[in-house]
Structures are given as structure tokens and as C-alpha cells.
C-alpha positions in Angstrom: 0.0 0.0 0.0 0.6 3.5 -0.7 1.2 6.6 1.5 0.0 9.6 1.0 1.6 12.5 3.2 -0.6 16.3 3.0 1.3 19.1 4.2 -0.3 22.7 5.1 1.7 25.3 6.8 0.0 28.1 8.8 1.7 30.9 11.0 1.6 28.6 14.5 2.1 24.9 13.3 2.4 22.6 10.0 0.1 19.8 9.6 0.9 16.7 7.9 -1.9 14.4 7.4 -0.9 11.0 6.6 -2.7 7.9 4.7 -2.0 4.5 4.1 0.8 2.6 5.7 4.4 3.4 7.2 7.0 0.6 6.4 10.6 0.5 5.0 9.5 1.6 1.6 6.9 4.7 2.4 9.4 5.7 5.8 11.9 7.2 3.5 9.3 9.9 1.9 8.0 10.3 5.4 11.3 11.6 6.6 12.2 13.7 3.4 8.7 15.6 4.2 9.3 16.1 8.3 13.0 17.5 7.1 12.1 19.7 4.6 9.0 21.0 7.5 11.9 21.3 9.8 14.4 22.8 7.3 11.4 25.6 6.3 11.2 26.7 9.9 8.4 24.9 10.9 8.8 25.2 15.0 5.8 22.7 15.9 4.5 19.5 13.4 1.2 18.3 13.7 1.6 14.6 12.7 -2.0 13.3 11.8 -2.2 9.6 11.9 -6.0 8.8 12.0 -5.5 7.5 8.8 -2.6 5.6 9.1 -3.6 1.6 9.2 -0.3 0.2 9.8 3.3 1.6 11.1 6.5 -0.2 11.4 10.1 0.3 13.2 11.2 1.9 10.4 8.1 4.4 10.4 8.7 4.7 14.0 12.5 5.8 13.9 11.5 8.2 10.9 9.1 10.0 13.8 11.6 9.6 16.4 14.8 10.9 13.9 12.0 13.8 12.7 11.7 14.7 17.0 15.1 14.5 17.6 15.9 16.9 14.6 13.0 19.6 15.4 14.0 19.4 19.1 17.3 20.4 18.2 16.1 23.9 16.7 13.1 23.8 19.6 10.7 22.5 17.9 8.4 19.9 18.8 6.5 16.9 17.0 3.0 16.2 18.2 0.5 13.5 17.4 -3.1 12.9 16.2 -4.2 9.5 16.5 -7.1 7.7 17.9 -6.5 4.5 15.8 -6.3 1.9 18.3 -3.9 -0.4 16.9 -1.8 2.4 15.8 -1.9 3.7 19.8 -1.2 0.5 21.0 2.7 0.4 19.1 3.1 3.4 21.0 2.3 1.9 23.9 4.4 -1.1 23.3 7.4 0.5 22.2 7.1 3.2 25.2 7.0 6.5 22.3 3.7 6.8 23.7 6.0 8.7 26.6 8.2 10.4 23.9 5.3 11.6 21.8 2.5 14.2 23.0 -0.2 12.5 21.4 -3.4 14.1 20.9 -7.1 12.9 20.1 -7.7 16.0 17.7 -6.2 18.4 15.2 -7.6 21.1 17.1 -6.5 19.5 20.7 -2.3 19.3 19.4 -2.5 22.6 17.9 -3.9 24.2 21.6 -1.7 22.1 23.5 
């Protein structure tokens, strides 16, 4: 399957909305699109993953590389997701203490 990453910049934040799945072969697209957001300036990133039906390690290090990156010019990466299976990976790998994740656009971009 295929994933499809839309970006939209306002003043405060950058949204990307993601759809499909996150493996080894989508990950590297992923993490082209968080750098150039980070690169542009953009201090906080919205990563919407309601749409999102699968995510692997490889997904996962791509978000964690992406935070590590925008922490580094005080940024932050927050997360939309209310997927349950997709919650639970963050759960089991622990991210889900790394991450700020949210249950709405609206409720990351407030936060």
C-alpha cells in the first residue's frame, strides 16, 4: 500500500496528514517531508495519523529521527491519533511517553 503525506503550513504549526501505511518503503518519503518542514522553519508539526492503518520500526524511527531533529532547533513533533492499533505500538514500544499524542487536530494545535 501506498502513503500519502498532506502538508499545510499556517503561522503557529504545519500539519501533515498522513494515509496509508508506514514501512521500510513509504518511511523514507516520510522523513524527506518532516525535514524539509523542519528545514522551512516549521517550529511545531502536527503529525496526523487517524489514517494511518499500519506503522513499522522503520516508520517509527522516521518519527523519532523527525523529533530528535526539530528538538534540536526547539521544535516539537505532536500527534493525532485515535487509531487503536496504531496507539497501541506506541504503547508497546514506550513512544507513547516520547510523543504528545493528541485525540484531535484542534487539541495538538492548543496544547
Amino acid at each position: 500500500m501506498e502513503l500519502e503525506i498532506r502538508s499545510e503550513q499556517t503561522e503557529n504549526y504545519c500539519l501533515m496528514s498522513l494515509s496509508g501505511e508506514v514501512d521500510v518503503y513509504t518511511a523514507p518519503a516520510l522523513k524527506q517531508k518532516l525535514i524539509e518542514q523542519i528545514e522551512s522553519g516549521c517550529g511545531t508539526i502536527l503529525v496526523d495519523l487517524d489514517s494511518v492503518g499500519f506503522i513499522d520500526s522503520s516508520g517509527l524511527g522516521v518519527l523519532v529521527g523527525g523529533l530528535r531533529r526539530a528538538k534540536e532547533r526547539s521544535g516539537s513533533i505532536r500527534l493525532v491519533c485515535t487509531r487503536e492499533s496504531i496507539l497501541k505500538i506506541f504503547r508497546i514500544t514506550g513512544l507513547d511517553k516520547v510523543f504528545p499524542i493528541f485525540e484531535s487536530i484542534d487539541e495538538a494545535r492548543d496544547f
